[in-house]
C-alpha positions as CSV (number, residue, x, y, z in Angstrom):
1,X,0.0,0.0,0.0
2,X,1.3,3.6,-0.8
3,X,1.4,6.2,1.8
4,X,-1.6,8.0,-0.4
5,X,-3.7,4.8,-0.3
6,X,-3.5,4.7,3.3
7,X,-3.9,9.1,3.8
8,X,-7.4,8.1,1.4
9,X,-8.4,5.5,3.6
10,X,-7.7,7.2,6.8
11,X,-9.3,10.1,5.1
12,X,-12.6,8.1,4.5
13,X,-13.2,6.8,7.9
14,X,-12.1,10.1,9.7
15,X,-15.2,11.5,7.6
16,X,-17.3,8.6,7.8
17,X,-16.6,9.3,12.0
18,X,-17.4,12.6,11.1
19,X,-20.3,11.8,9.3
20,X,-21.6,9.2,12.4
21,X,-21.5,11.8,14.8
22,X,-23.2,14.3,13.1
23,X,-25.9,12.0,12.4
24,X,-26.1,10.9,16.5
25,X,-26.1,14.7,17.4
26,X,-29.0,15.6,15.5
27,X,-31.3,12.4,16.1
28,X,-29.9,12.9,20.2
29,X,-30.8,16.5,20.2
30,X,-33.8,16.0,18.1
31,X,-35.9,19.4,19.8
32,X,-33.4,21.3,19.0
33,X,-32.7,23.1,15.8
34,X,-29.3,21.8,13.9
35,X,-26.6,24.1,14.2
36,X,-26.1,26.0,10.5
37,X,-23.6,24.2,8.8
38,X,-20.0,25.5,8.3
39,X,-19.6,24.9,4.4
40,X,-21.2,26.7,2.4
């Protein structure tokens, strides 16, 4: 594996964690409104 296979792949399940938690945080604080995103 190169090192840019492995940066990709740690890359992907940094975001899929990412991805996870923001999913948990919205159904957890489900009476709240979501916070407005950062990205436009």
């Amino acid at each position: 594996m190169s090192a840019s296979n492995i940066g990709n792949a740690l890359g992907a399940w940094t975001g899929g964690l990412a991805i996870t938690a923001g999913f948990g945080y919205t159904l957890l604080d489900a009476p709240h409104p979501p916070p407005p995103p950062t990205r436009a």
